[in-house]
C-alpha positions in Angstrom: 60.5 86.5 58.7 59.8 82.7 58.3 56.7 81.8 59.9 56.3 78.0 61.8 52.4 78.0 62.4 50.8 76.1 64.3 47.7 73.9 64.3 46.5 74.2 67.7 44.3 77.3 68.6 40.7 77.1 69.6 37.8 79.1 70.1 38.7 82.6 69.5 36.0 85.0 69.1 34.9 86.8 66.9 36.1 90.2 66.6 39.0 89.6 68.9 41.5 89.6 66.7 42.6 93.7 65.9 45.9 93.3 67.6 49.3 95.0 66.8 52.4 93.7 67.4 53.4 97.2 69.0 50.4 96.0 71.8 52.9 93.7 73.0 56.1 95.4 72.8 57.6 92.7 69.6 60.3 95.0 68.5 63.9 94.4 68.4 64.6 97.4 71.0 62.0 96.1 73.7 63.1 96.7 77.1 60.7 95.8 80.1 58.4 98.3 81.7 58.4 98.2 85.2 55.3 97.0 86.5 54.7 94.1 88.8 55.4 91.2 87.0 59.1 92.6 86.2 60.8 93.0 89.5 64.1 93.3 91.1 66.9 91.5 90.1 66.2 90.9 86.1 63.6 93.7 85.5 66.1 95.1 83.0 65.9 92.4 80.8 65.0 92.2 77.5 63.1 89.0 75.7 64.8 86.0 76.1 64.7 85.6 72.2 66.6 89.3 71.5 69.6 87.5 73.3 70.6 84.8 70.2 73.0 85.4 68.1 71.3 85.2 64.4 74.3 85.6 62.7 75.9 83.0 64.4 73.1 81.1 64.8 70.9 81.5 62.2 68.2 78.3 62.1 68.2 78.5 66.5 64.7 79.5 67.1 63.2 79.5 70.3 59.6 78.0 71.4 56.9 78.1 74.2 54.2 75.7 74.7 51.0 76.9 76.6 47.3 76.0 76.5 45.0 77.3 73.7 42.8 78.5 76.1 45.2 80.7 77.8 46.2 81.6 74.3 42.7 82.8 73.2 42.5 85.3 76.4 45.4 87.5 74.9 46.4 88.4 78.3 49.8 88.0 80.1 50.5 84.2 78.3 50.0 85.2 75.3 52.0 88.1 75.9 54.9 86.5 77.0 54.3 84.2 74.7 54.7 86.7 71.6 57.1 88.9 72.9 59.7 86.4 74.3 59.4 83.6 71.9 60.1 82.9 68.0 57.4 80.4 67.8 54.2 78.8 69.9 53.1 75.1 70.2 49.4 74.0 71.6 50.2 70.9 72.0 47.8 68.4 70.6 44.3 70.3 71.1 44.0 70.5 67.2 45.1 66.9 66.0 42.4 64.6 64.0 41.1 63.4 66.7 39.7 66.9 67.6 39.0 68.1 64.0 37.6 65.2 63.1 34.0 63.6 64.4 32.7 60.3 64.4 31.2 61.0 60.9 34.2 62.6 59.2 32.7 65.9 59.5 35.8 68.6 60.2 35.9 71.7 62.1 38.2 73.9 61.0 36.7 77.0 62.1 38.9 77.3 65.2 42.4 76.9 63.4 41.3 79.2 60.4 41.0 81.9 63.1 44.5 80.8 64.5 46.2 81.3 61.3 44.9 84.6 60.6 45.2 85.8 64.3 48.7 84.7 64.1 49.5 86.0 60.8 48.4 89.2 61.4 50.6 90.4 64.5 53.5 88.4 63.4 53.8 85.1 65.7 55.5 82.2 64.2 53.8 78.8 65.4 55.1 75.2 65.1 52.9 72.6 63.3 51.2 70.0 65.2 51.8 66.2 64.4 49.9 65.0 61.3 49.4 61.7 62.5 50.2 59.8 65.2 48.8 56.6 67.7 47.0 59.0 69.9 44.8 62.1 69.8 43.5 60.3 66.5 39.9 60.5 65.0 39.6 57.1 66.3 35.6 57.1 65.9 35.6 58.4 62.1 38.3 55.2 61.5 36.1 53.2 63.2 32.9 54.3 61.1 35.1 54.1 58.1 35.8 50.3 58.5 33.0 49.4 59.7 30.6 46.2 58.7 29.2 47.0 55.2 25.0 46.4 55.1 24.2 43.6 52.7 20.8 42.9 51.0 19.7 39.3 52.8 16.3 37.5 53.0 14.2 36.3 55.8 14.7 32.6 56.9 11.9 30.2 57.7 12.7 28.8 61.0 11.0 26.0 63.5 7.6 25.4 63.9 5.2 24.0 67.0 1.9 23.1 66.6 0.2 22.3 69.8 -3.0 20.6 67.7 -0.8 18.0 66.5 0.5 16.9 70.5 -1.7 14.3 72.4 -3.5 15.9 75.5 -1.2 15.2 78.7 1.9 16.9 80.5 3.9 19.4 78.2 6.7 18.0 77.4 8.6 21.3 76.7 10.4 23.4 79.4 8.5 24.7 82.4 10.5 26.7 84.3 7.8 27.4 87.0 4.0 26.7 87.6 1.6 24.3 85.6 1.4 23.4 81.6 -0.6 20.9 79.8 -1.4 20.2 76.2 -5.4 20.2 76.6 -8.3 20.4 74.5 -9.9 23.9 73.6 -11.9 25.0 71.5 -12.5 22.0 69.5 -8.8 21.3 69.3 -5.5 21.0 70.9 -3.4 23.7 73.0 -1.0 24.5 75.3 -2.6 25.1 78.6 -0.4 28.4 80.8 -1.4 28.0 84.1 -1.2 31.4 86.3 1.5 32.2 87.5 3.7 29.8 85.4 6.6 30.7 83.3 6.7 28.1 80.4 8.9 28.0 77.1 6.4 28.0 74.0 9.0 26.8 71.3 12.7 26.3 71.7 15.5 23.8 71.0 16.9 26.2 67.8 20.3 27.9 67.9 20.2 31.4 67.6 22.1 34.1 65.9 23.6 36.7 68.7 23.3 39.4 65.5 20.2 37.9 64.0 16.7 39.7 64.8 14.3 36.9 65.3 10.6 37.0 65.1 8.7 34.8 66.5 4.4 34.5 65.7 2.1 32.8 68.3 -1.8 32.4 68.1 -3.1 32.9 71.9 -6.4 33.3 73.8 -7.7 34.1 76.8 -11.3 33.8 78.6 -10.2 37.2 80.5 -7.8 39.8 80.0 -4.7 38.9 81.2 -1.0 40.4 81.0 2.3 38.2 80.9 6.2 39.0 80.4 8.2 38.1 77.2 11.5 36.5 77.6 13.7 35.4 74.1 16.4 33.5 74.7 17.6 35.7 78.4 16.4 38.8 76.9 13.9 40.3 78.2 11.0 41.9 75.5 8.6 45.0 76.8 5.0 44.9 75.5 3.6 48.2 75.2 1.2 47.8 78.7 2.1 49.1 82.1 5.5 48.6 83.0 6.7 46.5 80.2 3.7 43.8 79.9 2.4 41.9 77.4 -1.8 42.0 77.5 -3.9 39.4 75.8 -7.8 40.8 75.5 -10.0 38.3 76.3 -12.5 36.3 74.1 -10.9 35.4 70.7 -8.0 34.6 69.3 -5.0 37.1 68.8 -1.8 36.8 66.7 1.7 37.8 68.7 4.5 39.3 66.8 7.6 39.4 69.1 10.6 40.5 67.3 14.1 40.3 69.3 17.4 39.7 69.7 18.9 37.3 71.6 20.7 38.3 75.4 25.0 38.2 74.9 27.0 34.6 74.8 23.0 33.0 74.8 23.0 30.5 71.6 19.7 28.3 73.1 16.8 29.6 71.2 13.6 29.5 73.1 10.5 32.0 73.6 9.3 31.7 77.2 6.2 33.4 78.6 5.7 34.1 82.0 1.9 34.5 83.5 0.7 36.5 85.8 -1.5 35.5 88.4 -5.0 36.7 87.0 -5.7 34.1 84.3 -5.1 31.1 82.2 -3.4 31.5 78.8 -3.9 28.9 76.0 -1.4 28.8 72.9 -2.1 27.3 69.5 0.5 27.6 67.3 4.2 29.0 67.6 6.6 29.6 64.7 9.9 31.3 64.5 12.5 33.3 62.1 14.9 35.7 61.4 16.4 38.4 59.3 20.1 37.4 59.3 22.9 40.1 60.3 22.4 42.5 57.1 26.7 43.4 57.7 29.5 41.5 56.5 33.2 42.6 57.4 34.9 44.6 54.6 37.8 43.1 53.4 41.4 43.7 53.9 41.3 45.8 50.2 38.2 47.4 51.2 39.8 48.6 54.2 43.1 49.2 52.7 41.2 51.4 50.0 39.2 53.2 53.0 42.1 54.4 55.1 43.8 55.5 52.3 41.2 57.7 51.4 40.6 59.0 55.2 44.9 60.1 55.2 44.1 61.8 51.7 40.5 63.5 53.0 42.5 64.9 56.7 45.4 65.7 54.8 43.3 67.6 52.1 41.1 68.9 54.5 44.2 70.3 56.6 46.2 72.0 53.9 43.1 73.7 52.2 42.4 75.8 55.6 46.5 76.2 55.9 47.1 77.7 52.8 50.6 77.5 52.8 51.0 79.4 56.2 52.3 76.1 58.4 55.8 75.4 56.8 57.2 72.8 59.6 54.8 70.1 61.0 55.8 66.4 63.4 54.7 64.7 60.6 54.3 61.3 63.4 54.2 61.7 66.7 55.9 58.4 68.6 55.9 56.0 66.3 57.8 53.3 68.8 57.0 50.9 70.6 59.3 48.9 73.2 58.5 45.3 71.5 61.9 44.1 69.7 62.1 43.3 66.2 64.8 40.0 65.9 67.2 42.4 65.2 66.5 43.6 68.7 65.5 47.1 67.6 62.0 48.5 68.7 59.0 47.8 66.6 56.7 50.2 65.5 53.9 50.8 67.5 50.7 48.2 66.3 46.5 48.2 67.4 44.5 45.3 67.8 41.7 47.5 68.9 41.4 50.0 67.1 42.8 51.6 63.6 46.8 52.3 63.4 47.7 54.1 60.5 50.8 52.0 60.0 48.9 48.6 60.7 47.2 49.5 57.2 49.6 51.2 55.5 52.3 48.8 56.6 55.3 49.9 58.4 58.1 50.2 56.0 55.3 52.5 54.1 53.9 54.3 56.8 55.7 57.8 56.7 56.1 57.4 52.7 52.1 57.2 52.4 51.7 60.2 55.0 54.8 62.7 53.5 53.6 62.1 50.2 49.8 62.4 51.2 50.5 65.3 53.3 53.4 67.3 50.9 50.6 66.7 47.5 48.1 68.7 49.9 50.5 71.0 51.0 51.5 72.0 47.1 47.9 72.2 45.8 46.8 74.8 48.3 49.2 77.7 47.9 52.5 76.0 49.9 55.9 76.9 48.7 57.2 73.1 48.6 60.9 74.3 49.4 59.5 75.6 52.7 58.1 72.4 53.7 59.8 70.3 56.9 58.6 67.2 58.0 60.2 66.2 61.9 59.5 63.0 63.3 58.8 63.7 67.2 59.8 61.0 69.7 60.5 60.5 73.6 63.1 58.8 75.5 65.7 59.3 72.9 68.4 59.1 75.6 68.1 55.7 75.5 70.6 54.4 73.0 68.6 51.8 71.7 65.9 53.8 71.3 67.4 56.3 68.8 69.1 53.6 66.8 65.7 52.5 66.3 64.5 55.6 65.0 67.6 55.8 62.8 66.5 52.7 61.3 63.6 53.4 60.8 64.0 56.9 58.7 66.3 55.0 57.0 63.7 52.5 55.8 61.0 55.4 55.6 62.9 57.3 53.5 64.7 54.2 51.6 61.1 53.9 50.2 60.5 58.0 49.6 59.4 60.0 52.8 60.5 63.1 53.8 61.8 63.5 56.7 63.8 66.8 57.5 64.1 66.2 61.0 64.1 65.0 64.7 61.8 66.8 67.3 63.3 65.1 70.6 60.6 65.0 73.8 63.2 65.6 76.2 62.5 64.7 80.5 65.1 66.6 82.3 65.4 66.5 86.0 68.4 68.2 87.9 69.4 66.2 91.1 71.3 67.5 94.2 73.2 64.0 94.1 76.1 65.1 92.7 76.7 61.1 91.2 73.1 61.3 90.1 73.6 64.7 88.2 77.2 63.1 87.1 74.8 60.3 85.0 72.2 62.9 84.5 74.9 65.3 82.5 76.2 62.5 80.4 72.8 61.1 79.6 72.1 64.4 78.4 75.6 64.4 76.3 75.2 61.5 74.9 71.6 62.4 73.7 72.9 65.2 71.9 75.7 63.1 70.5 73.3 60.8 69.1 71.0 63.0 67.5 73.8 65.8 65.9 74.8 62.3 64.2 71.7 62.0 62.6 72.6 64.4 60.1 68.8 65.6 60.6 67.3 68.9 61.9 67.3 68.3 65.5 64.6 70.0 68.0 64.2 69.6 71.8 60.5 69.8 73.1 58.9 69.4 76.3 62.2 71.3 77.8 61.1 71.8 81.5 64.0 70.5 84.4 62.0 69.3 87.3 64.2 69.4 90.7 65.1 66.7 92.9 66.6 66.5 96.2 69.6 64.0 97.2 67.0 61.5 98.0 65.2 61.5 94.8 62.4 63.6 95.8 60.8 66.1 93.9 61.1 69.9 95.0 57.7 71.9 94.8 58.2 75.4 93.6 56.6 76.8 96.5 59.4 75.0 98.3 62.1 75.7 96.4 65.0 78.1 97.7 66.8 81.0 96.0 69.9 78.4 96.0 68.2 75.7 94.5 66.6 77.7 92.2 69.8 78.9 90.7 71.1 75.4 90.9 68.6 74.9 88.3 68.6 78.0 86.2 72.5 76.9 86.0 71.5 73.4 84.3 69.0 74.4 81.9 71.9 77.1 80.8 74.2 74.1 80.3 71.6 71.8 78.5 71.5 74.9 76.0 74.8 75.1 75.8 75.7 71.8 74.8 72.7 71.8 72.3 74.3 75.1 70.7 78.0 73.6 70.7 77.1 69.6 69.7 74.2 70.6 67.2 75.4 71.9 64.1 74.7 75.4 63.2 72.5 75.0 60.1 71.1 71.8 61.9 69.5 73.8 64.9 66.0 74.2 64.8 65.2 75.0 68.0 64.5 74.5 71.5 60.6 74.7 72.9 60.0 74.9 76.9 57.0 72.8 77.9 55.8 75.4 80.7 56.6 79.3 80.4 55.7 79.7 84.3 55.8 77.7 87.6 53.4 74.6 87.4 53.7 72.5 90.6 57.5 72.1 89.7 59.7 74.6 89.7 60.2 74.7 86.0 58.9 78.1 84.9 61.0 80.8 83.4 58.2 83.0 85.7 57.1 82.1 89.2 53.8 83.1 90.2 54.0 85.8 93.4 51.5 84.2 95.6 49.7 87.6 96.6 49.5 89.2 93.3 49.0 86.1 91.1 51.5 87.9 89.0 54.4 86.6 86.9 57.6 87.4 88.2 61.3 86.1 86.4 63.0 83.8 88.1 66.8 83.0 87.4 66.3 80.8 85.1 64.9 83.6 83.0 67.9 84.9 83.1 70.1 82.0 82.7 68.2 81.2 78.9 69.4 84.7 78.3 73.0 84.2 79.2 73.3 81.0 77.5 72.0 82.1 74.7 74.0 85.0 74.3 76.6 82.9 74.3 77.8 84.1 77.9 
């Protein structure tokens, strides 16, 4: 049996893992036991998957998306899971951007149990995107590209010295209280009356990255304390609260080292007194280390992303082993800006790292198929077994999926793989009967589009929400049984057409976003609102119909 694991299982623990396949009833005879969750009308049905045709249908597999978490309890989701699926998605709980921390260490522990739990009672798991514009190790791209440190020396900046200023007014900045340029101790100083908060040197620009230091010579005929202010920022002494204290009785040297406040570029060191004593300065002199980074250049970083897609693809293969055969290799790669051909662009950053903004976007998949498919070889993987989907949404829009085309095309012009399309489908069923008219071609025409891709085609994220003839949205635990089989009837027909307009050997599958009842009525199980057990609805039964071919 060919396995599609997945990447997307965390935190199962140890010793949890001695499971057979017979504890959840995957054999090709199953029938249902009745017990609560399979009750009247459709106990006597067997798993949904039993019910397609392999002969006919050969590459059809069917897929279920649930939460890890639920996963790792190996109770009923992961039971229904197992027994009535070919293959599991998690989502994107195991992407970079959860593997991956800020420092480029990896965690694989989580998926190395998934693989082996998965392996051992004989669940086949779809691969999660490789990379993508989201659920990225955004931090570890960020530390990567960072400002590199630089060797630099310390620059001499301004000097005041109060000696060399008649005695008078202070002709410097005094923002509040009294200062005078006086005589003292057989020379000249600047006089800081209490309670007066008076610039000691300024008039310099400053660097906003720079440190500064700036060295005064101060004295005091009784012990004082006074806040530090450089240039709107405040500086805290080591005293109570904060302060600054100046002993009393000889001359001390200040070191205040700081940077300056954001968007300040006038330089000044202002002290402001407290009310308990006079403060006399005699020399000020300022200068600063200058920022010790410089940006990397555009090689640099060139060099450095390359080697991050060649580290996560390493580090992803190596813990794989060959096991996950089918991965998205990107997840929604478009953007709606137009190129002047009036296709969609490729989704760019200017705030963070994009893969493509570095690797270029003609080269984007080619670096990342390559990167990945090397790593997938050198670690046990069978390359023949290898498929590479590109997974997009809103591919019912026509211009959408020409945009994709044309973008393969490029990608694989210049040597990606690309084996398929993994289509995010959004599916509502309305009781407007010209609204479900639109609905049912949209839907056709999708189908259209994509079987002439020539690719692999996939539909994900298959859940049909219902809407009444006013465009509302039906809860579940509103829903009647009439409704209800109005929409088991639909989602029969959207797998219809995807069996009869997909080509056999193109078919690789169809994956429900929700097994059971979320607030929409989408679940193949409702949940019986006594019990809190699973109970089939009819549109369990309709997957089985329409994929028996009834």
């Amino acid at each position: 049996m060919k396995k599609f694991f997945r990447n997307g299982l965390i935190m199962l623990a140890a010793g949890a893992l001695a499971v057979s396949c017979a504890d959840y009833n995957v054999t090709d005879d199953f029938r249902a036991e009745a017990d609560p969750s399979f009750v009247e009308p459709y106990k006597d049905l067997g798993p949904i998957k039993s019910y397609i045709n392999r002969e006919q249908y050969p590459n059809l597999s069917l897929g279920a998306t649930l939460k890890a978490t639920d996963f790792n309890k190996q109770e009923l989701a992961h039971a229904a899971a197992i027994t009535n699926f070919d293959n599991v998605t998690f989502g994107t709980s195991l992407m970079s951007g959860t593997i991956v921390n800020s420092k480029g260490v990896m965690n694989f522990l989580d998926m190395s149990d998934l693989l082996d739990h998965v392996e051992e009672i004989g669940a086949e798991v779809f691969g999660s995107p490789i990379v993508a514009n989201a659920n990225q190790a955004d931090e570890w791209l960020k530390y990567l590209t960072s400002p590199i440190e630089i060797p630099v020396d310390y620059v001499e900046g301004k000097t005041v010295n109060f000696n060399e200023m008649s005695v008078g007014d202070y002709t410097g900045t005094v923002e509040k209280g009294k200062a005078a340029i006086v005589k003292y101790d057989d020379q000249n100083v600047l006089r800081i009356g209490t309670a007066a908060n008076v610039r000691i040197i300024e008039g310099f620009e400053v660097d906003p990255l720079a440190i500064y230091t700036v060295t005064f010579w101060a004295k005091a005929d009784k012990d004082i304390t006074y806040n530090v202010n450089f240039s709107g920022n405040k500086v805290d002494g080591s005293y109570l609260q904060g302060k600054w204290q100046l002993k009393a009785g000889k001359w001390t040297k200040v070191v205040v080292e700081s940077q300056s406040a954001p968007d300040v570029t006038d330089g000044y060191l202002r002290i402001d007194n407290d009310k308990a004593g006079v403060m006399y300065i005699q020399k000020v002199e300022v200068g600063y280390m200058p920022d010790n980074h410089r940006p990397q250049t555009e090689e640099e970083v060139n060099d450095t992303i390359h080697h991050a897609i060649k580290a996560w693809c390493d580090g992803l293969m190596k813990i794989n082993k060959g096991r996950i055969t089918s991965f998205d290799l990107i997840d929604e790669p478009l953007d709606t800006k137009t190129l002047e051909s009036g296709l969609y662009d490729l989704k760019h950053s200017t705030d963070k790292i994009f893969w493509q903004d570095i690797f270029g976007s003609e080269n984007y998949a080619p670096v990342v198929s390559k990167t990945a498919s090397e790593a997938f070889v050198k670690y046990e993987g069978d390359p023949s077994e290898l498929l590479f989907f590109i997974s997009e949404s809103g591919l019912e829009e026509t211009k959408k999926i020409e945009s994709l085309n044309y973008w393969i095309g490029i990608w694989e012009g210049n040597g990606a793989k690309i084996d398929g399309i993994n289509a995010k489908v959004n599916l509502f069923y309305s009781e407007d009967p010209a609204t479900q008219a639109d609905n049912e071609a949209s839907l056709n025409t999708l189908l259209d589009n994509l079987a002439a891709t020539g690719k692999l085609i996939r539909l994900s994220n298959f859940d049909i929400k219902y809407k009444d003839a006013e465009g509302n949205n039906v809860a579940a635990k509103d829903i009647t049984a009439e409704q209800r089989q109005k929409l088991a009837d639909y989602y029969a027909k959207v797998i219809r057409s995807y069996m009869s307009k997909i080509p056999n050997e193109k078919q690789a599958g169809i994956c429900k976003g929700n097994m059971v009842d979320t607030n929409d009525p989408v679940g193949l199980w409702a949940v019986d609102k006594n019990s809190k057990d699973w109970v089939r609805t009819a549109t369990y039964k309709a997957f089985c119909d329409a994929l028996s071919g009834e």
